[in-house]
C-alpha positions in Angstrom: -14.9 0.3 31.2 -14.0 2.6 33.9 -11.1 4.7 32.8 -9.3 4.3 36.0 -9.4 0.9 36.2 -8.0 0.8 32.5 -5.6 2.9 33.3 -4.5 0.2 35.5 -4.7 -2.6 33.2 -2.2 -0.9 30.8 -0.1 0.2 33.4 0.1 -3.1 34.6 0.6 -5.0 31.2 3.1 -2.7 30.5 5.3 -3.4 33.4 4.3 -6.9 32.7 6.5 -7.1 29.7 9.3 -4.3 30.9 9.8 -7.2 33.4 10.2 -10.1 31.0 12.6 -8.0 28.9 14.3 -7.4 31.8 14.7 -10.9 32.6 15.7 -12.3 29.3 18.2 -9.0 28.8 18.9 -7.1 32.2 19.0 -3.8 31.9 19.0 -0.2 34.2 16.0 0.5 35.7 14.0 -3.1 35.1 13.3 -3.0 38.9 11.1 0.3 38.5 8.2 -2.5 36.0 7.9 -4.2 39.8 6.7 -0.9 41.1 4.6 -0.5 37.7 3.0 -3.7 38.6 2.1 -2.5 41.8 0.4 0.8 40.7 -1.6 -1.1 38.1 -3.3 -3.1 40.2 -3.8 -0.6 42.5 -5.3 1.3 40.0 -7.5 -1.1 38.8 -8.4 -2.1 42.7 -9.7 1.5 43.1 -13.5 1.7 43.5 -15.7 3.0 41.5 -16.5 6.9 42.8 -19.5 6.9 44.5 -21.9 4.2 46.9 
């Protein structure tokens, strides 16, 4: 697997889970997983170098 794209993944299943902590216990910060989400998938969107 590209490294970038599972860079993503864990980025985004990481911030996955921040976010249902925060929901079940709010805490400082929990908005910060939504832009975690974000990157993830932006990551994992990213082409693979070269045509």
């Amino acid at each position: 697997m590209h490294r970038l794209r599972a860079l993503g993944l864990a980025i985004t299943l990481l911030a996955l889970a921040g976010y249902a902590v925060g929901v079940a216990t709010p805490y400082p910060g929990r908005a910060l997983t939504v832009t975690g989400v974000m990157a993830g998938i932006a990551l994992a969107a990213l082409p693979r170098g070269r045509p």
